[in-house]
TORPA-4810 file (N, C-alpha, C, O; in nm, 3 decimals):
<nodes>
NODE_1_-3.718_0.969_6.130_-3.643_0.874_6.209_-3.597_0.761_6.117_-3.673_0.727_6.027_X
NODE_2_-3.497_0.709_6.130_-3.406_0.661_6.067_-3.468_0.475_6.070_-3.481_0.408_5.967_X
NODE_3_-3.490_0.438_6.170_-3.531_0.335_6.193_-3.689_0.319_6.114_-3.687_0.214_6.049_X
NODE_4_-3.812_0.387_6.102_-3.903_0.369_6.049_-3.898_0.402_5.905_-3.996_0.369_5.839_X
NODE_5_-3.781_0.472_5.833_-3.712_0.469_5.683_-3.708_0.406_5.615_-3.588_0.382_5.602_X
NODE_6_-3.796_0.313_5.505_-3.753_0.258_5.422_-3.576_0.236_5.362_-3.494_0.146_5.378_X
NODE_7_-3.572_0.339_5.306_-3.389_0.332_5.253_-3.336_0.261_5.364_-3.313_0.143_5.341_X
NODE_8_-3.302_0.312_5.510_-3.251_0.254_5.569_-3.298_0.105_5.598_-3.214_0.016_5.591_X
NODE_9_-3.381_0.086_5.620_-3.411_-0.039_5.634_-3.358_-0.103_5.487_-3.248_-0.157_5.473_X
NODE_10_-3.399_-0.097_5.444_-3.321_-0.179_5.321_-3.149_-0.165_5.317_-3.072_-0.262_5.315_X
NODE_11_-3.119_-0.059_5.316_-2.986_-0.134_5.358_-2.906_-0.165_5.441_-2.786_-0.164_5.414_X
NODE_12_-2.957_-0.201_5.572_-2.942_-0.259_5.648_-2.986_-0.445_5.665_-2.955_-0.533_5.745_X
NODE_13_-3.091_-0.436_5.517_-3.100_-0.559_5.510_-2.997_-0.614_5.416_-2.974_-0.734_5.402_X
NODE_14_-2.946_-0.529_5.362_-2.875_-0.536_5.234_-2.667_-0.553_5.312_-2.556_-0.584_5.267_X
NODE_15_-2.711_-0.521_5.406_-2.558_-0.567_5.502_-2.494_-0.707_5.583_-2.499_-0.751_5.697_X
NODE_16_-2.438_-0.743_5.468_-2.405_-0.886_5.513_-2.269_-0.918_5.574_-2.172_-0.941_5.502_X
NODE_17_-2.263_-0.921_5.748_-2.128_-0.957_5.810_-2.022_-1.051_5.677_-1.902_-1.027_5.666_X
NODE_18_-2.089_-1.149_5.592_-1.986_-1.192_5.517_-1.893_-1.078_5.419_-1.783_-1.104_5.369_X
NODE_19_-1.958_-0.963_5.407_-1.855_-0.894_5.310_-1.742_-0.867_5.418_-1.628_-0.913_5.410_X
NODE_20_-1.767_-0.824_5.472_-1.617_-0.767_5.566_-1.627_-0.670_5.575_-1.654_-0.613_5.469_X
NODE_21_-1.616_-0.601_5.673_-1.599_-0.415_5.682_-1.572_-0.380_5.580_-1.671_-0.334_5.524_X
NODE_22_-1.435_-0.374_5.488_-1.393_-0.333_5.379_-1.500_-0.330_5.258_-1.526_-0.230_5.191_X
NODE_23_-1.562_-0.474_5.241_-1.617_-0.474_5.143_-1.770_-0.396_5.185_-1.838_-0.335_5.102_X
NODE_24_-1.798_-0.409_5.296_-1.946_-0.305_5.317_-1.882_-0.213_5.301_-1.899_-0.178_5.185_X
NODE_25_-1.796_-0.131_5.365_-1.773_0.032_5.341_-1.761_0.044_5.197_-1.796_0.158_5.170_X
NODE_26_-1.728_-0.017_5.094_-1.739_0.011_4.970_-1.826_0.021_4.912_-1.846_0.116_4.837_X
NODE_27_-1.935_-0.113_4.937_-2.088_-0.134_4.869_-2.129_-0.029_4.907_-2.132_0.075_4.841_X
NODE_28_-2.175_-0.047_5.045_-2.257_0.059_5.078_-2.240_0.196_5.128_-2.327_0.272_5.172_X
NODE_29_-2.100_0.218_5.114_-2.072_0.364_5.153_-2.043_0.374_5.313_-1.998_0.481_5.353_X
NODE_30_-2.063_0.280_5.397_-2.093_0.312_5.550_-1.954_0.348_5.592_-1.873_0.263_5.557_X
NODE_31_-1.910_0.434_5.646_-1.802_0.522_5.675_-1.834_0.596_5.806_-1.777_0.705_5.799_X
NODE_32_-1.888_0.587_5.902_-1.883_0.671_5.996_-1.819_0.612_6.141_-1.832_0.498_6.187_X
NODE_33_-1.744_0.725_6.197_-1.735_0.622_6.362_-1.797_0.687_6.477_-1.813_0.799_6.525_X
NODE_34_-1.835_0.528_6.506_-1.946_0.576_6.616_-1.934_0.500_6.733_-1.886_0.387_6.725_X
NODE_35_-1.969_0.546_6.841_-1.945_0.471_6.968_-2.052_0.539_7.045_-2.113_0.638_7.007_X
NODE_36_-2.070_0.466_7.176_-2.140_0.482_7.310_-2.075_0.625_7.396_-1.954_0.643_7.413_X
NODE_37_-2.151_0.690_7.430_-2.091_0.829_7.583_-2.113_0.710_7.628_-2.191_0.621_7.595_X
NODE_38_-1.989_0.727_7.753_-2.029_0.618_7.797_-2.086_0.730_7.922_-2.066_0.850_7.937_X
NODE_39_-2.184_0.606_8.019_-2.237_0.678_8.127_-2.410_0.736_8.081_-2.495_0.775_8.160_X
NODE_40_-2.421_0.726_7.946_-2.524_0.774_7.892_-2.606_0.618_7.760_-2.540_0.532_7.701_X
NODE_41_-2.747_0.634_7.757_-2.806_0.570_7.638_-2.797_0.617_7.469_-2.867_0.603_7.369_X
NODE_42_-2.627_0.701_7.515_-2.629_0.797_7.357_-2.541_0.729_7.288_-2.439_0.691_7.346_X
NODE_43_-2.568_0.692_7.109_-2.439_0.679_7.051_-2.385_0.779_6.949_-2.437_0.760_6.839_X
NODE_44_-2.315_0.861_6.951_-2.285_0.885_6.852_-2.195_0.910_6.686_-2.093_0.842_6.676_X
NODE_45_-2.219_0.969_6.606_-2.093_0.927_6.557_-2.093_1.004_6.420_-2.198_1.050_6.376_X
NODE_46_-1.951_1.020_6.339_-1.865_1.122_6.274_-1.857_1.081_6.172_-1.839_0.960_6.186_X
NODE_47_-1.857_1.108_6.057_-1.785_1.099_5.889_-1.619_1.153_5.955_-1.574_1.223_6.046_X
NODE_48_-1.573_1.072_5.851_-1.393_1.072_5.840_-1.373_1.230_5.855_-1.289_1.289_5.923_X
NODE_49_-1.489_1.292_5.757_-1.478_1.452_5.696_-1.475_1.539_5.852_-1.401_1.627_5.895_X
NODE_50_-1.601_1.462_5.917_-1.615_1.577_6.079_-1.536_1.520_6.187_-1.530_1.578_6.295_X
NODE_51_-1.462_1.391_6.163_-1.349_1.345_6.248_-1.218_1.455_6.234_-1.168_1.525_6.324_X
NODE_52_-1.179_1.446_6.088_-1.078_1.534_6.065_-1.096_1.685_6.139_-1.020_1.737_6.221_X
NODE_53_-1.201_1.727_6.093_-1.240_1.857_6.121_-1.208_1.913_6.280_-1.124_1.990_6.327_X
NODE_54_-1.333_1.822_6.346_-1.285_1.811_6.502_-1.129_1.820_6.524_-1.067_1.921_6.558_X
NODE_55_-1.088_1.723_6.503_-0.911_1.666_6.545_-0.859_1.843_6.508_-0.842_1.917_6.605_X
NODE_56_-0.843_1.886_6.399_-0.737_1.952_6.374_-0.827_2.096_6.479_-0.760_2.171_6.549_X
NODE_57_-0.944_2.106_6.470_-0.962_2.231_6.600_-0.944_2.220_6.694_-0.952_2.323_6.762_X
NODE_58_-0.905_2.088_6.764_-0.862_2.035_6.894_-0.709_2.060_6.902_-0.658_2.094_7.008_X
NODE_59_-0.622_2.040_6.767_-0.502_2.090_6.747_-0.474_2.223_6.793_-0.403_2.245_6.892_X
NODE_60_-0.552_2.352_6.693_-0.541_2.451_6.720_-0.571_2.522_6.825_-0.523_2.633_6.849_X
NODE_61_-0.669_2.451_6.910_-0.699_2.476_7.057_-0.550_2.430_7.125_-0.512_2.535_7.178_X
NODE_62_-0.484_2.363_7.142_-0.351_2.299_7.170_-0.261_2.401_7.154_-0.152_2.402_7.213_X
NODE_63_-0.292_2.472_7.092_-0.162_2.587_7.027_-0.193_2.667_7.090_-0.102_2.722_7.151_X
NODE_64_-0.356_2.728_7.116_-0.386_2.852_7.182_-0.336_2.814_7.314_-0.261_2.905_7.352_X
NODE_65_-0.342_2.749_7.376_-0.330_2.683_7.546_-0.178_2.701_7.566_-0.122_2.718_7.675_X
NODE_66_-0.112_2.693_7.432_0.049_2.699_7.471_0.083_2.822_7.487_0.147_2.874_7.578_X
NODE_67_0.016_2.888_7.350_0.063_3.038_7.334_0.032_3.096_7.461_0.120_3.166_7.512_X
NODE_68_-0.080_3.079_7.525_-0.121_3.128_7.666_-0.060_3.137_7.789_-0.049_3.229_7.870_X
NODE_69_-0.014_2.989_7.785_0.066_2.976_7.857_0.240_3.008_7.878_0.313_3.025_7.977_X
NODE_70_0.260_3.007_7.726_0.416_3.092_7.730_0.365_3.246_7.751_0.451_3.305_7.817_X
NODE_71_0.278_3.315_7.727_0.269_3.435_7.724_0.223_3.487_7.851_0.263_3.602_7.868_X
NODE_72_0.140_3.433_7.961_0.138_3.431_8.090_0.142_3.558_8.137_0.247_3.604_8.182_X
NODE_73_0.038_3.623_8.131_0.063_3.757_8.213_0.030_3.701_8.379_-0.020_3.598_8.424_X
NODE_74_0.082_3.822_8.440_0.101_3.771_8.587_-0.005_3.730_8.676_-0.004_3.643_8.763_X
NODE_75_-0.119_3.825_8.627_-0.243_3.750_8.702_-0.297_3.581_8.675_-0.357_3.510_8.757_X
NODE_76_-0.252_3.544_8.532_-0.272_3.401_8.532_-0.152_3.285_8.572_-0.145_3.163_8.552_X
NODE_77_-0.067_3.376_8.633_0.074_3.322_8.739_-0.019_3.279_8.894_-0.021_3.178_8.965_X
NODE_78_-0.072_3.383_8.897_-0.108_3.400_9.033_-0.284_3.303_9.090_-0.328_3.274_9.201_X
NODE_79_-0.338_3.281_8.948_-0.406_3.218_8.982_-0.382_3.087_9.027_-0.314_2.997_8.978_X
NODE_80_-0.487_3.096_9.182_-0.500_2.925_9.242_-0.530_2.820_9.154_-0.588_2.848_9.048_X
NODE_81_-0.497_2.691_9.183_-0.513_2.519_9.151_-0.690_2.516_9.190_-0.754_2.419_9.148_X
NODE_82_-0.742_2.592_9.247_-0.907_2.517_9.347_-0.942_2.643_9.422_-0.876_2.694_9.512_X
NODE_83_-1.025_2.674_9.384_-1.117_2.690_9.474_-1.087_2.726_9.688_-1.081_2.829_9.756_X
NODE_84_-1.077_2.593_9.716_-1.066_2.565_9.815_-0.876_2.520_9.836_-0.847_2.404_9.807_X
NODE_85_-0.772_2.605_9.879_-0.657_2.593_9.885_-0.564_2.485_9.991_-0.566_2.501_10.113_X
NODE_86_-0.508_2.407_9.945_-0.446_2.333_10.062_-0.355_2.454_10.132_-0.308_2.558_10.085_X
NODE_87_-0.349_2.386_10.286_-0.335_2.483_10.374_-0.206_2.574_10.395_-0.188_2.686_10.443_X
NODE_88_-0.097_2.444_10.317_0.085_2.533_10.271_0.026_2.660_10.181_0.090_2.765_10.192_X
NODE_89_-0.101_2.661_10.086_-0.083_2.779_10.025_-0.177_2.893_10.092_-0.272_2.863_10.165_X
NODE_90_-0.140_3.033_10.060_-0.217_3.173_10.105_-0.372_3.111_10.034_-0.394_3.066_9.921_X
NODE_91_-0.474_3.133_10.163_-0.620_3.157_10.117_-0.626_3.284_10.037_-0.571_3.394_10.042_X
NODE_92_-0.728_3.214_9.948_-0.796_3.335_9.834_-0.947_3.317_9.907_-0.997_3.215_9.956_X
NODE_93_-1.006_3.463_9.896_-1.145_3.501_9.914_-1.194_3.449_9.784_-1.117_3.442_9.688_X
NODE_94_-1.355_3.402_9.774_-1.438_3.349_9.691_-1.438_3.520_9.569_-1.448_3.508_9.447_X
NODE_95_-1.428_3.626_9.621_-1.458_3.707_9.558_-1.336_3.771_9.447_-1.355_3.825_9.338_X
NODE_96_-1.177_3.737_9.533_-1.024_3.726_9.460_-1.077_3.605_9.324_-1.091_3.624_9.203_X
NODE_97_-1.092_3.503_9.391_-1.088_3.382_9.314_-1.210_3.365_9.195_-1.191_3.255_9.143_X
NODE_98_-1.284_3.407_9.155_-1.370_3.460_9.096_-1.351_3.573_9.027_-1.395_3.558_8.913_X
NODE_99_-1.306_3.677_9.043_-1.225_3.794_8.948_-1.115_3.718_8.864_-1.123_3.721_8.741_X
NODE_100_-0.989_3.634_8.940_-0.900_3.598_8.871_-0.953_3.493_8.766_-0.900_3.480_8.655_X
NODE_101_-1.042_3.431_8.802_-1.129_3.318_8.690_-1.171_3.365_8.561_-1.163_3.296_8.460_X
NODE_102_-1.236_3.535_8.565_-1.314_3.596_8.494_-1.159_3.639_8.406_-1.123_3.584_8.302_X
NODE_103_-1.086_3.745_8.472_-0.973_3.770_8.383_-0.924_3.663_8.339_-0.928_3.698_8.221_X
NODE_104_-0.870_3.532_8.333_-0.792_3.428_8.253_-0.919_3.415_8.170_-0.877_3.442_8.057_X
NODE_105_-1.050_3.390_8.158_-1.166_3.312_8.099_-1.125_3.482_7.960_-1.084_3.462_7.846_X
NODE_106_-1.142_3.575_7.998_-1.116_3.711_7.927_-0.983_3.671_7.828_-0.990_3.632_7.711_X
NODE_107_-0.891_3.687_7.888_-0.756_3.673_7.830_-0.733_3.519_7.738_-0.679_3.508_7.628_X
NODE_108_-0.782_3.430_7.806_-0.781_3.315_7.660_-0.909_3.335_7.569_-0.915_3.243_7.487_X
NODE_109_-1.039_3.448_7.555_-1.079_3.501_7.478_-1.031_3.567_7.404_-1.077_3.573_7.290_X
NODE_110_-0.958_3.616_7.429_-0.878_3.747_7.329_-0.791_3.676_7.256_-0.784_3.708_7.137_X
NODE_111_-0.716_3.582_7.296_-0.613_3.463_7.211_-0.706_3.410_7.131_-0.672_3.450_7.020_X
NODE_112_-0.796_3.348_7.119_-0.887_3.246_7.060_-0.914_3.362_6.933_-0.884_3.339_6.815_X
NODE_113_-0.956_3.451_6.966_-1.024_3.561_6.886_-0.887_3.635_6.756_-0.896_3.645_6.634_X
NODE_114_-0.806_3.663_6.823_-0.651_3.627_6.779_-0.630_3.552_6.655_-0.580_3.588_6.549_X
NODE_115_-0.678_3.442_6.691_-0.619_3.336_6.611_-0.691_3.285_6.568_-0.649_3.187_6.507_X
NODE_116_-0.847_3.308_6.564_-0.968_3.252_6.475_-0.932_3.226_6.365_-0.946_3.108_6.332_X
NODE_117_-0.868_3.329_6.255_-0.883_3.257_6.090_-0.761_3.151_6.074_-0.733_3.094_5.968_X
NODE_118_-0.691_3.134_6.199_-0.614_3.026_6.139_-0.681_2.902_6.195_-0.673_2.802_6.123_X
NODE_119_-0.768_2.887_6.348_-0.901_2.811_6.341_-0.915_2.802_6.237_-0.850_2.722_6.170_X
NODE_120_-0.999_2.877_6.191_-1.077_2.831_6.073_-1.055_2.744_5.960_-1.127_2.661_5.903_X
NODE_121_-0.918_2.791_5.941_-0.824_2.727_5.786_-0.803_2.606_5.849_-0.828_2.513_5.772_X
NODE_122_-0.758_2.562_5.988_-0.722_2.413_6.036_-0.836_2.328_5.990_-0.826_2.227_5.919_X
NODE_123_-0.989_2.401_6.056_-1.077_2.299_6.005_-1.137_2.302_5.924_-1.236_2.229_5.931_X
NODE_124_-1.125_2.367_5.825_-1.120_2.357_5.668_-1.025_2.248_5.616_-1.067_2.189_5.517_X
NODE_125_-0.931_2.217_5.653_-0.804_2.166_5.616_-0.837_2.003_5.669_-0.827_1.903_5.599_X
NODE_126_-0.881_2.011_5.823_-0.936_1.914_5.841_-1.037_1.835_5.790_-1.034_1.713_5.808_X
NODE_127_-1.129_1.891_5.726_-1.254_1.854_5.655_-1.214_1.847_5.488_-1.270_1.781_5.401_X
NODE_128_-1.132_1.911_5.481_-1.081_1.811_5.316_-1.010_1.695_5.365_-1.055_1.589_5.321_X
NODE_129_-0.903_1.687_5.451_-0.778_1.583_5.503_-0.904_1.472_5.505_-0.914_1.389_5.415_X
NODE_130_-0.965_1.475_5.577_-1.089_1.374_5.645_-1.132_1.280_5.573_-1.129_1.157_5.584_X
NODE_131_-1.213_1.420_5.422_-1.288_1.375_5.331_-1.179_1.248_5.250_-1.212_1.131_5.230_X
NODE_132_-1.050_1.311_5.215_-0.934_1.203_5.144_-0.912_1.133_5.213_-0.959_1.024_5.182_X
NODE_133_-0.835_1.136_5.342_-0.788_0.995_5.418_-0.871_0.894_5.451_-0.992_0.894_5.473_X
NODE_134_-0.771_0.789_5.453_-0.882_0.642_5.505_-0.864_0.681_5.709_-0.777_0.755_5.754_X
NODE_135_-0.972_0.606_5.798_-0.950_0.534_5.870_-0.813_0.544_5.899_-0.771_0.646_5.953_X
NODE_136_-0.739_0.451_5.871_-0.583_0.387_5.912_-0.504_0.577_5.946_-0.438_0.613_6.044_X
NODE_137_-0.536_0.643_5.851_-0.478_0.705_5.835_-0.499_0.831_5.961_-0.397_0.866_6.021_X
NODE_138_-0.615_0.889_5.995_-0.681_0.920_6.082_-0.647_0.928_6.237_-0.607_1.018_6.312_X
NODE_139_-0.682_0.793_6.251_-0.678_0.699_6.370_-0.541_0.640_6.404_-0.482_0.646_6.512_X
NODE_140_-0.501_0.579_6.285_-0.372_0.502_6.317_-0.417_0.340_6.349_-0.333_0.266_6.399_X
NODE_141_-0.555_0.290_6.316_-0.622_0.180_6.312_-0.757_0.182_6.233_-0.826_0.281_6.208_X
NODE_142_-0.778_0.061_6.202_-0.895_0.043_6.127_-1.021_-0.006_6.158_-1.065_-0.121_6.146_X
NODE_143_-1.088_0.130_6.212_-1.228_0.087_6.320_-1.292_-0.037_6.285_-1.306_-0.069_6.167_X
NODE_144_-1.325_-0.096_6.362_-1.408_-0.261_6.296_-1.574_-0.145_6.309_-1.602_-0.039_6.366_X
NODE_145_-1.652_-0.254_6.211_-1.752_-0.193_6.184_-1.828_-0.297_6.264_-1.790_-0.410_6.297_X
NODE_146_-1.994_-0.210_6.296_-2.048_-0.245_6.435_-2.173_-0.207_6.376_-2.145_-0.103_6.316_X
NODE_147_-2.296_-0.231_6.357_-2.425_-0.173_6.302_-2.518_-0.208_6.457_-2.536_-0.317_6.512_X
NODE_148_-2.554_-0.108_6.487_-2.668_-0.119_6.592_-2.796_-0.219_6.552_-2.820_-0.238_6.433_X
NODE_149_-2.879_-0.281_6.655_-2.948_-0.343_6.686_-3.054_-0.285_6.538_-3.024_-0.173_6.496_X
NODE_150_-3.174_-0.360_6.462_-3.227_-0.308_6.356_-3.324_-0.218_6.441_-3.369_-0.109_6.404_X
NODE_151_-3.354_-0.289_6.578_-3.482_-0.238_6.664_-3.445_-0.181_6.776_-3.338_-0.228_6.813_X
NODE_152_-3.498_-0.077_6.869_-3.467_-0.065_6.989_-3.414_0.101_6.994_-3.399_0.168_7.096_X
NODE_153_-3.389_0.146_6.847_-3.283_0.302_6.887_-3.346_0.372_6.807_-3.370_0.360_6.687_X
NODE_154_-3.375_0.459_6.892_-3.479_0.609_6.780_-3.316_0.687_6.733_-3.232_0.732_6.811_X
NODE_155_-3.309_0.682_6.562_-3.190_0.756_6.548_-3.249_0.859_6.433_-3.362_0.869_6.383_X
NODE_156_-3.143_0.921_6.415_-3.120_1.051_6.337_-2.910_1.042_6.234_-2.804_0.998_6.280_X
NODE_157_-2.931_1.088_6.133_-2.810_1.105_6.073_-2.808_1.191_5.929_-2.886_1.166_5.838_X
NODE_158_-2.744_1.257_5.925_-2.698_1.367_5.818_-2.580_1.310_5.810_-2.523_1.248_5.900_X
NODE_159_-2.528_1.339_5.662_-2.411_1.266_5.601_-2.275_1.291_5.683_-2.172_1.225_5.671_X
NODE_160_-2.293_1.375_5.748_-2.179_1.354_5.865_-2.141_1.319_6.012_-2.037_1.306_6.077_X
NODE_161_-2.302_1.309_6.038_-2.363_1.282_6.156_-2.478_1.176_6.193_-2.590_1.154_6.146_X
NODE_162_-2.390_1.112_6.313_-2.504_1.008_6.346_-2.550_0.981_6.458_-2.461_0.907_6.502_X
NODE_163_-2.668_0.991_6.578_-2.696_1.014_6.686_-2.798_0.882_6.696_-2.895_0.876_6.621_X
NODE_164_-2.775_0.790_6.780_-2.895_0.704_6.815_-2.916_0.726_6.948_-2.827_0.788_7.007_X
NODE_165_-3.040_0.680_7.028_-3.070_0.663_7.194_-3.168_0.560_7.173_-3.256_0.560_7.086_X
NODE_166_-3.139_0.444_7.286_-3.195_0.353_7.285_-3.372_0.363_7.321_-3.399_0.386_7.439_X
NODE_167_-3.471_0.348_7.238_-3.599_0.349_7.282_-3.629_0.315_7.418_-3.721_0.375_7.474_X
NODE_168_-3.563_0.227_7.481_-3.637_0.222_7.610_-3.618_0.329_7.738_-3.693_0.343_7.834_X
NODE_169_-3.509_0.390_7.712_-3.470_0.503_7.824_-3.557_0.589_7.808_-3.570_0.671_7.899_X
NODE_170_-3.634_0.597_7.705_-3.708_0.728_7.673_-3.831_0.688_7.757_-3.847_0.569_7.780_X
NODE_171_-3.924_0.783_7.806_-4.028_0.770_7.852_-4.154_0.843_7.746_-4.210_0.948_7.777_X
NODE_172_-4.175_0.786_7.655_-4.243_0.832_7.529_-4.396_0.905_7.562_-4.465_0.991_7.507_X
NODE_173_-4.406_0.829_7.671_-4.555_0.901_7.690_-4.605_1.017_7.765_-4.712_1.076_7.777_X
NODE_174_-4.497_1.024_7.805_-4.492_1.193_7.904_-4.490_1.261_7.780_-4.573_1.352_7.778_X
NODE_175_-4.406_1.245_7.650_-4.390_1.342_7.563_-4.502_1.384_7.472_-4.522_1.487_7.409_X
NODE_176_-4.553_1.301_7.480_-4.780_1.305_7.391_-4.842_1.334_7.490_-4.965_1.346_7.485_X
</nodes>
């Protein structure tokens, strides 16, 4: 745990709001963005490298959804908006509507599968892009930097990854 760490603790003592974002991300390397789920006690957060990465498979997911959709065989014409149909449209049986779910869930499998190695090369591509670009470049802004509380968050982080949850949500003693 990240918090009972020596290293970290030291440089976190070693982080002084007077440098400026700029000048901490340089000293000390700190480069990741991280934020709150919101709705949850989770924060987590990305190297530039697994920002990129993400983004451009979110791209290529974007492409599969089109190709799918220009390519449209008729049963995914015919599939309902819900479940439960407003009343201008023909009722579907739970058992229609459930087959047609399974065939589209099938058929954007077979696209995905399709088009895996160019997946792949996007986030390859993404994870070098990541590793080179700044921030600005990324984003299109320059995250202000934010260091969590020194006390209070049981965390975890690998050089591309960073997960905190605030100690008190946890109920520690059910878990011993």
């Amino acid at each position: 745990m990240l918090e009972d760490d020596y290293t970290t603790a030291e440089l976190r003592r070693r982080v002084v709001p007077e440098l400026g974002d700029e000048g901490i991300r340089r000293r000390e390397g700190l480069d990741m963005l991280a934020g709150r789920l919101p709705g949850t006690d989770l924060m987590l957060g990305m190297s530039r490298r697994l920002y990129g990465s993400c983004r451009e498979l979110a791209n290529a997911e974007r492409r599969i959804v089109a190709q799918a959709r220009d390519e449209r065989p008729a049963y995914l014409a015919e599939l309902p908006r819900a479940a439960v149909t407003p009343l201008s449209e023909r009722p579907v049986s739970d058992r229609a509507y459930k087959d047609r779910i399974f065939e589209a869930e099938r058929y954007m499998r077979e696209v995905r599968e399709e088009r895996r190695e160019e997946q792949l090369r996007a986030v390859r591509s993404g994870f070098t892009t990541g590793d080179r670009a700044s921030w600005l470049h990324l984003l299109g802004s320059v995250p202000r930097l934010a260091l969590p509380r020194e006390e209070g968050f049981l965390e975890a982080a690998t050089a591309d990854t960073y997960l905190a949850v605030e100690e008190e949500t946890l109920d520690l003693d059910e878990a011993r």
